[in-house]
C-alpha positions in Angstrom: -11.7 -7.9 11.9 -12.5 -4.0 13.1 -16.0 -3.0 10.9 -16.7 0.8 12.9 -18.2 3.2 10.4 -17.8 5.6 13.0 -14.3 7.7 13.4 -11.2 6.5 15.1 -9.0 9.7 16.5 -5.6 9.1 18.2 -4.4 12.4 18.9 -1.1 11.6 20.1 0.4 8.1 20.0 -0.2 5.3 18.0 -3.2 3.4 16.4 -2.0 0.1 15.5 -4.5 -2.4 13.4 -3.6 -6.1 14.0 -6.1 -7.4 12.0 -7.6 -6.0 8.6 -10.4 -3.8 9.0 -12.9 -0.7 8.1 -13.1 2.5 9.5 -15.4 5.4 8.4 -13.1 8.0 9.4 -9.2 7.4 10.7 -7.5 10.8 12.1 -3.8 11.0 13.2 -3.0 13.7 15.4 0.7 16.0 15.4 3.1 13.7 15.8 0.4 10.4 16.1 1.5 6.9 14.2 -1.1 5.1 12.1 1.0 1.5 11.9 -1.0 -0.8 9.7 1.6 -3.6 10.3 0.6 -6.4 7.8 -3.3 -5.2 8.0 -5.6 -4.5 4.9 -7.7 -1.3 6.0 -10.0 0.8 4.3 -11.3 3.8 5.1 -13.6 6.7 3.5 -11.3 9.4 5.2 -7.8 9.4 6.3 -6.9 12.6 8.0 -2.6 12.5 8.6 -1.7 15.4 11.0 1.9 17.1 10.5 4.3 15.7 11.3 2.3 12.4 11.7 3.8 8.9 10.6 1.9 6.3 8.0 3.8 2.9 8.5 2.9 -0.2 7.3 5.3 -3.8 6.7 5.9 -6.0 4.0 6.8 -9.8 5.4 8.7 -11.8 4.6 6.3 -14.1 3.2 3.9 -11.5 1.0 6.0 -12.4 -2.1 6.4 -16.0 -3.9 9.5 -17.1 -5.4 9.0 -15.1 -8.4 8.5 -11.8 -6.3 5.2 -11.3 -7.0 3.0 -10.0 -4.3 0.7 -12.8 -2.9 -2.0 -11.3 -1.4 -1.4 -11.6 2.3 1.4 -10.1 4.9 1.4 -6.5 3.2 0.4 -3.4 5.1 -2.4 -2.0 2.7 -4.5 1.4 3.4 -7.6 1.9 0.9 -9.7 5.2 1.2 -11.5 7.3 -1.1 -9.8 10.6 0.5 -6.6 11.2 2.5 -6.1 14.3 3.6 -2.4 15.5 4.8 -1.9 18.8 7.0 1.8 18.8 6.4 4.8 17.3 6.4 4.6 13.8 7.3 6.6 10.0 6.7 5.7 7.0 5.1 8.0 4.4 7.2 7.8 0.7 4.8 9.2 -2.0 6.4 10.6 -4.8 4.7 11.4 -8.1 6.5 14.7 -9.3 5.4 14.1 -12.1 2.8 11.1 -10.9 0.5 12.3 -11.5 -2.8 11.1 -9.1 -5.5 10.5 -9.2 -9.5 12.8 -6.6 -9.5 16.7 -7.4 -10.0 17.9 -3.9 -8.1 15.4 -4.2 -5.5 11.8 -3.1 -4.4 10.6 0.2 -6.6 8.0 2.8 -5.0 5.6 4.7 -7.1 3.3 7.4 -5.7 -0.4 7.6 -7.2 0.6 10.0 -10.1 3.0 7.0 -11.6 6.5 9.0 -10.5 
């Protein structure tokens, strides 16, 4: 696994983690892609530019037969700050055949419980 306390820039492009790992600082340029994949990350700062893309998966396997999440094959992104300059996209993934607690589906709640 990545363990840099230092700071990570992509200006443009895409910063793809495929392995979990620790960052001191992540930024994301205009138009950059942070793709976390399936990989657990933290981070004390996130920094999203606009326009910039977040995406992370959920496999197919991350859930057990009862839809609860099992620990493993979920894109995760812990930090103590993320800052966003503007408008940007979350992009989830969601391999065909994860089966969730849920009978209508997979529900997405944003920190403030919305």
């Amino acid at each position: 696994p990545l363990d840099f306390n230092g700071t990570i820039t992509a200006e443009t492009g895409t910063l793809r983690f495929n392995h979990d790992g620790h960052a001191g600082t992540i930024k994301i340029g205009t138009a950059g892609v942070l793709d976390l994949d399936v990989s657990r990350v933290t981070a004390s700062t996130v920094d999203l530019g606009t326009g910039s893309t977040l995406a992370l998966r959920i496999a197919r396997n991350a859930t057990n037969d009862e839809g609860n999440i099992t620990g493993s094959n979920i894109g995760v992104l812990q930090a103590n700050t993320v800052n966003v300059a503007g408008p940007s996209t979350l992009k989830i993934t969601v391999d065909y055949g994860v089966v969730t607690a849920e009978r209508n589906g997979i529900q997405v709640y944003r920190r403030n419980g919305q």
